[in-house]
N, C-alpha and C positions, 0 to 999 in steps of 0.2 A: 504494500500500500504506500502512497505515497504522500508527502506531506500535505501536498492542497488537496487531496481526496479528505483526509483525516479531518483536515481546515475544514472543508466544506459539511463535514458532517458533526462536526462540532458546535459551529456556527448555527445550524440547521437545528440540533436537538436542543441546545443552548435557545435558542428564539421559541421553540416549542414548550419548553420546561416555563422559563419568565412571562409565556403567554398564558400557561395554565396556571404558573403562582398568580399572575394579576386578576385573570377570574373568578377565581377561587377567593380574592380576597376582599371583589365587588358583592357576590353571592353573598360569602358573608356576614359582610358589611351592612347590606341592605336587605339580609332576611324578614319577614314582620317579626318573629320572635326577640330581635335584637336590639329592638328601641327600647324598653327598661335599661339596659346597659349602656344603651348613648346616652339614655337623661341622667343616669347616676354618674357618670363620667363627665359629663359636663358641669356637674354642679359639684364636683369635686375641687377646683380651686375658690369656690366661695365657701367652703365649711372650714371650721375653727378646729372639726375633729381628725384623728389619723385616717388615714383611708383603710375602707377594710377589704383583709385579701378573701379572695373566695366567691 
């Protein structure tokens, strides 16, 4: 095999892999089950308390 074949398929699975993380973190992101957790996360720099983990 050669070096620009390797390239090329590195390149190739590399763009496939970052294209599935960035979906996968849209879906996420914007499931309806996941807004409790955007509102408690955003109102965590107005509260006096620690943050809780969990």
């Amino acid at each position: 095999m050669s070096y620009h074949l390797l390239r090329e398929l590195a390149d190739s699975f590399g763009l496939l892999f970052l294209v599935i993380v960035f979906v996968t973190a849209v879906i996420r992101a914007f499931r309806p089950g996941a807004r409790p957790h955007h509102l408690n996360a955003s109102l965590i720099p107005l509260s006096d308390e620690e943050p809780r983990h969990g």
